[in-house]
MDTraj code that builds the backbone (N, CA, C; nanometers):
import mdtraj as md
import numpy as np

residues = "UNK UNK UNK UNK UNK UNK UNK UNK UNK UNK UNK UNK UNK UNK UNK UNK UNK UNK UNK UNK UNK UNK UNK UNK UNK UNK UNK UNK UNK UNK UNK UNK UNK UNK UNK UNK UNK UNK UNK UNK UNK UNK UNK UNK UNK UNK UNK UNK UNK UNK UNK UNK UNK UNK UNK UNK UNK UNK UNK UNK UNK UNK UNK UNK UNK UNK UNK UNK UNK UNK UNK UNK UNK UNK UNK".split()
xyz = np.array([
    [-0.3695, -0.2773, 0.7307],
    [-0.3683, -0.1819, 0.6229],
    [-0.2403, -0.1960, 0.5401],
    [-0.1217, -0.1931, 0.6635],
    [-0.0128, -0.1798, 0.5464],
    [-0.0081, -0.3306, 0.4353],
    [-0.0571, -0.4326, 0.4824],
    [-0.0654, -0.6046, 0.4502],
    [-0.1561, -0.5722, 0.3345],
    [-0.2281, -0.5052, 0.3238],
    [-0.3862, -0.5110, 0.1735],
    [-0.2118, -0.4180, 0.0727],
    [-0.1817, -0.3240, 0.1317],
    [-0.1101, -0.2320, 0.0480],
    [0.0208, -0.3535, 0.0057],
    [0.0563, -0.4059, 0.0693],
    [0.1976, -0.4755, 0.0407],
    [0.1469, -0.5833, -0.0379],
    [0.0005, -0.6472, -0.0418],
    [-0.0283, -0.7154, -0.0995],
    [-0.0551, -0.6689, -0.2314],
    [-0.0992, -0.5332, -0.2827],
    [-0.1248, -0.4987, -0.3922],
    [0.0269, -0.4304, -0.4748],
    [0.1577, -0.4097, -0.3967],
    [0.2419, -0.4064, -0.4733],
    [0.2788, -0.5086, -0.5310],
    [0.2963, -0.6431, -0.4408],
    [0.3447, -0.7615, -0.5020],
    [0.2518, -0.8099, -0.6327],
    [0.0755, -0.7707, -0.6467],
    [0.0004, -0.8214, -0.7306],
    [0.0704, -0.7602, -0.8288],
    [0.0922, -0.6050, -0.8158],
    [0.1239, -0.4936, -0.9288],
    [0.2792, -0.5909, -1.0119],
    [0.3702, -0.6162, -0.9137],
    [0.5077, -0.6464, -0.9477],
    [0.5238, -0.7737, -1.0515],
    [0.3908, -0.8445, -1.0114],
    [0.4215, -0.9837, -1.0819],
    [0.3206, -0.9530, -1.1195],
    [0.2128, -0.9138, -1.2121],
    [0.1276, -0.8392, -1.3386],
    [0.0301, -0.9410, -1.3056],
    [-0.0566, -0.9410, -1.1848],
    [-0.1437, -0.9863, -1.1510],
    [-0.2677, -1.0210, -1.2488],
    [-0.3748, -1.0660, -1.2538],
    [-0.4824, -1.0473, -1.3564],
    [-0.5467, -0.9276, -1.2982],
    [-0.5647, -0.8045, -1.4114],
    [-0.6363, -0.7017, -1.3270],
    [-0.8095, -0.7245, -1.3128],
    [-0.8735, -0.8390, -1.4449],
    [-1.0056, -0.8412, -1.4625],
    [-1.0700, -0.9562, -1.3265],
    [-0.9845, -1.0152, -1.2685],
    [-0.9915, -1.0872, -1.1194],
    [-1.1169, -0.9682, -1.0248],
    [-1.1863, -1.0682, -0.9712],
    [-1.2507, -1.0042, -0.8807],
    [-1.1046, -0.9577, -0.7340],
    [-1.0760, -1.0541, -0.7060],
    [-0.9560, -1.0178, -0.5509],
    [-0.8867, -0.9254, -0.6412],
    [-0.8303, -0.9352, -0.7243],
    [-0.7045, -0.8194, -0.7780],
    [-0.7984, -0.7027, -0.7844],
    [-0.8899, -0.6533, -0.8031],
    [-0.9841, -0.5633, -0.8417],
    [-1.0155, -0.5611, -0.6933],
    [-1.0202, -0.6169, -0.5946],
    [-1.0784, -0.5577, -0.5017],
    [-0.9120, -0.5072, -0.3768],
    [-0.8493, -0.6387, -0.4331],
    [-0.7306, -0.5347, -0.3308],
    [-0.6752, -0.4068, -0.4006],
    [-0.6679, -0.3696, -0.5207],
    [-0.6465, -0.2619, -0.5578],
    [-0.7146, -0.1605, -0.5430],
    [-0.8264, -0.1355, -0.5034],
    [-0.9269, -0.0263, -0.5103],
    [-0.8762, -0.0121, -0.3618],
    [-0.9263, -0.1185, -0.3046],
    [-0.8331, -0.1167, -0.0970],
    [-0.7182, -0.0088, -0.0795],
    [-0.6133, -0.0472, -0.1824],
    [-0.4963, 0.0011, -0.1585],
    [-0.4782, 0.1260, -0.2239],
    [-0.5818, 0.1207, -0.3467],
    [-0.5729, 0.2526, -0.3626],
    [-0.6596, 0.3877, -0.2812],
    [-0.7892, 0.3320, -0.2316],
    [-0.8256, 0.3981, -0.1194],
    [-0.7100, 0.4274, 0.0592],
    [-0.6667, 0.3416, 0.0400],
    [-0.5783, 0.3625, 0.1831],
    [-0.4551, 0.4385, 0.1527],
    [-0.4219, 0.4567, 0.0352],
    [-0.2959, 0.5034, -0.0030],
    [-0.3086, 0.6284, -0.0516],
    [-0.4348, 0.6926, -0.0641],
    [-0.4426, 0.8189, -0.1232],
    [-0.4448, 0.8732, -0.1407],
    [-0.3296, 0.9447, 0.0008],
    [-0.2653, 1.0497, -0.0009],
    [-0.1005, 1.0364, -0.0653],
    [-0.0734, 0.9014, -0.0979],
    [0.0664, 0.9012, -0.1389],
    [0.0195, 0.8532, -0.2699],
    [-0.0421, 0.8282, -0.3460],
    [-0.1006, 0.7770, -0.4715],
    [-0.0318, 0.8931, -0.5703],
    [0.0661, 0.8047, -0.6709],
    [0.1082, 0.9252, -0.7180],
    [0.1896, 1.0425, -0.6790],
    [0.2492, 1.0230, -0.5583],
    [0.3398, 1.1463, -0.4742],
    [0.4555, 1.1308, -0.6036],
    [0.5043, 1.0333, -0.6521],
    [0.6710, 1.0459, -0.6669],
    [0.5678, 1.0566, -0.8159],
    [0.6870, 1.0904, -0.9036],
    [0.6982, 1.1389, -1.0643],
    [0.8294, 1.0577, -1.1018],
    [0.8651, 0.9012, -1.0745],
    [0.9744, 0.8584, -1.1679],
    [0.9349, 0.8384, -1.3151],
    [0.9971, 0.7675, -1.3954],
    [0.9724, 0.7390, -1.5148],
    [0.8882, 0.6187, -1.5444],
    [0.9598, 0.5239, -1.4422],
    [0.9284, 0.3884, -1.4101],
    [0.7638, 0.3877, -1.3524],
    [0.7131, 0.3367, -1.4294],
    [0.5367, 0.2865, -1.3605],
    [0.5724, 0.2000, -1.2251],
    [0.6760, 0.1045, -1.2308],
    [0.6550, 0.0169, -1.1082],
    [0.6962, 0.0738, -1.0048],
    [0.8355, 0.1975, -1.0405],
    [0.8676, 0.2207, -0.9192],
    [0.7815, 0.3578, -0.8856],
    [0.7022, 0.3916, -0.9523],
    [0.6270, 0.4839, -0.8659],
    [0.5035, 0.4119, -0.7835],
    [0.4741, 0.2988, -0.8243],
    [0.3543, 0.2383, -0.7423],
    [0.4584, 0.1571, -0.6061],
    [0.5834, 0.1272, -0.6208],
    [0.6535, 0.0641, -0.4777],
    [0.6651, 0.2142, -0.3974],
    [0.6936, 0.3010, -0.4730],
    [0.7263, 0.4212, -0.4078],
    [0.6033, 0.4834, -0.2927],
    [0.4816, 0.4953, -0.4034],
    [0.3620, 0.5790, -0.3557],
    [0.3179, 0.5074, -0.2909],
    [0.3053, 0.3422, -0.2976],
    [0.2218, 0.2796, -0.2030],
    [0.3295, 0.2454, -0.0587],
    [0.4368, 0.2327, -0.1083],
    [0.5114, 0.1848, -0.0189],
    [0.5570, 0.2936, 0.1094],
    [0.5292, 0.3943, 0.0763],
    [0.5586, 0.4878, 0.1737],
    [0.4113, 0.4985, 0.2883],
    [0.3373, 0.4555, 0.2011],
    [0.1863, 0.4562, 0.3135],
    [0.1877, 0.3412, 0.3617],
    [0.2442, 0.2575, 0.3416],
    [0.2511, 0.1161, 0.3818],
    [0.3786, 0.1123, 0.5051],
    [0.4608, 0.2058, 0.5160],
    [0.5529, 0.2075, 0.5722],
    [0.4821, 0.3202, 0.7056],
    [0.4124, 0.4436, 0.6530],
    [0.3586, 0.5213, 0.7665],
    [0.2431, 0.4628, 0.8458],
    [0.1818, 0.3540, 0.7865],
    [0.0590, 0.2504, 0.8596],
    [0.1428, 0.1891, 0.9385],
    [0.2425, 0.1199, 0.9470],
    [0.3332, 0.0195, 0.9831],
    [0.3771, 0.0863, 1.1510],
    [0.4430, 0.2292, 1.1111],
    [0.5082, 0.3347, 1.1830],
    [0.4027, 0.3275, 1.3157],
    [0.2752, 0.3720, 1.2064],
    [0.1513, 0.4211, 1.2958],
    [0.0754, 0.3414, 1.3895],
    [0.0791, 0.2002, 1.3592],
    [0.0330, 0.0787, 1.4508],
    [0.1271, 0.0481, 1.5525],
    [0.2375, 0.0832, 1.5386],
    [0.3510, 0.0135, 1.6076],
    [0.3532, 0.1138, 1.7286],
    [0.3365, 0.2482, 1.7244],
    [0.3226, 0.3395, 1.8138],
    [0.2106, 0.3134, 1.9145],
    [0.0992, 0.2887, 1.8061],
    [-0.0945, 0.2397, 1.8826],
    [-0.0475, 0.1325, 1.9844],
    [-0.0097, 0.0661, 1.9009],
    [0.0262, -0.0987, 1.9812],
    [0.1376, -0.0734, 2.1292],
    [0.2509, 0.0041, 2.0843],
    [0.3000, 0.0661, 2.1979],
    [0.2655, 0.1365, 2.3563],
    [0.1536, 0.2204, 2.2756],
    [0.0933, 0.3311, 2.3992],
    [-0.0216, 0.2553, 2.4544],
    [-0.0839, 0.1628, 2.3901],
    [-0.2099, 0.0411, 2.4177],
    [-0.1370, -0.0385, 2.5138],
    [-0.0134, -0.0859, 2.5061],
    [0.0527, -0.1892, 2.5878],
    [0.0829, -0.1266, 2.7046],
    [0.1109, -0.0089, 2.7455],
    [0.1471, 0.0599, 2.8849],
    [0.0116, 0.0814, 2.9591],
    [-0.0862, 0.1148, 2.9038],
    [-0.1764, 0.1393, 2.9955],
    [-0.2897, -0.0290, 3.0525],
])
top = md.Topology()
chain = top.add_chain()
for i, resn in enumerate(residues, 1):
    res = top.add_residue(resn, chain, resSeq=i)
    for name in ("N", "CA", "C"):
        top.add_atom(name, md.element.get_by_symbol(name[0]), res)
traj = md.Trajectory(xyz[None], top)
């Protein structure tokens, strides 16, 4: 999850083609997985609110596997 999201900041950062079928489909991905942080921050900056909003769900997926993967490995 966080990999579709990190992949659609980098598309966003370097001005991907948006009329692309893959750019069009990892964005809808990332914007479905992200959509509770979609839009959280209010900077001025367009880019840094999409590193911001996506990047914080990309960072709590990250958080959140690493714990799964943790408590999966003890038992």
């Amino acid at each position: 999850m966080a990999a579709i999201i990190g992949l659609w900041i980098l598309m966003y950062l370097f001005d991907a083609n948006r009329a692309n079928d893959l750019v069009q489909f990892v964005q809808n991905a990332a914007r479905w997985l992200a959509g509770w942080s979609h839009d959280l921050f209010t900077f001025d900056a367009a880019w840094l609110r999409v590193v911001a909003g996506y990047g914080l769900a990309a960072l709590v997926y990250l958080l959140l596997g690493h714990a799964l993967a943790g408590r999966l490995r003890r038992y």
